[in-house]
N, C-alpha and C positions, 0 to 999 in steps of 0.2 A: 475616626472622623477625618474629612478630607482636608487639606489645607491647600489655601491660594495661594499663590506668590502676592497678594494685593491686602491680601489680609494680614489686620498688625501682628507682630509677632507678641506672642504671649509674656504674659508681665512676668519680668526676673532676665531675661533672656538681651545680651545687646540686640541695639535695635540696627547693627550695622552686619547686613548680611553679607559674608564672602561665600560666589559662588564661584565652582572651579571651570575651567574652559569646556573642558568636555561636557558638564553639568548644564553650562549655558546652550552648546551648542544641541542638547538633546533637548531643551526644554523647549527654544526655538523651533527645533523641528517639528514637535510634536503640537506645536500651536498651529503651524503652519499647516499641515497635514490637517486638525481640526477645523482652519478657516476653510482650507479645501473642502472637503467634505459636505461642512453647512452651503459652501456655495452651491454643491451641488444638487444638494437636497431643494433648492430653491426651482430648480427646471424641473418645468416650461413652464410653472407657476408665475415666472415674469414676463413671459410671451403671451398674451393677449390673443383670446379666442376672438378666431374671425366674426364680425357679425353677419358675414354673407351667409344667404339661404338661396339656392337656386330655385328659380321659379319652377313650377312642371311645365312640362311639354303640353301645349296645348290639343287638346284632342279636336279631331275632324270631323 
């Protein structure tokens, strides 16, 4: 089973987590890389389809 860092930690356990530098600074990373990602997955789904339709050429 997966665990969050947000989720309480399991009863018996202190509830004061030491995390080590390296520890923190991959978890950071790896969040960071995940915000990326999702933002990307977002384009051009935030860009708004033109409603322009050009008219035709009128025929002679």
């Amino acid at each position: 089973m997966s665990h969050d860092r947000k989720d309480p930690p399991p009863q018996g356990t202190p509830t004061e987590c030491v995390e080590s530098e390296s520890t923190r600074k991959a978890r950071k990373s790896h969040e960071s890389e995940n915000l990326d990602d999702a933002l990307e997955e977002t384009f051009p789904a935030s860009d708004p389809v033109s409603p322009f339709v050009p008219a035709r050429k009128p025929e002679d």
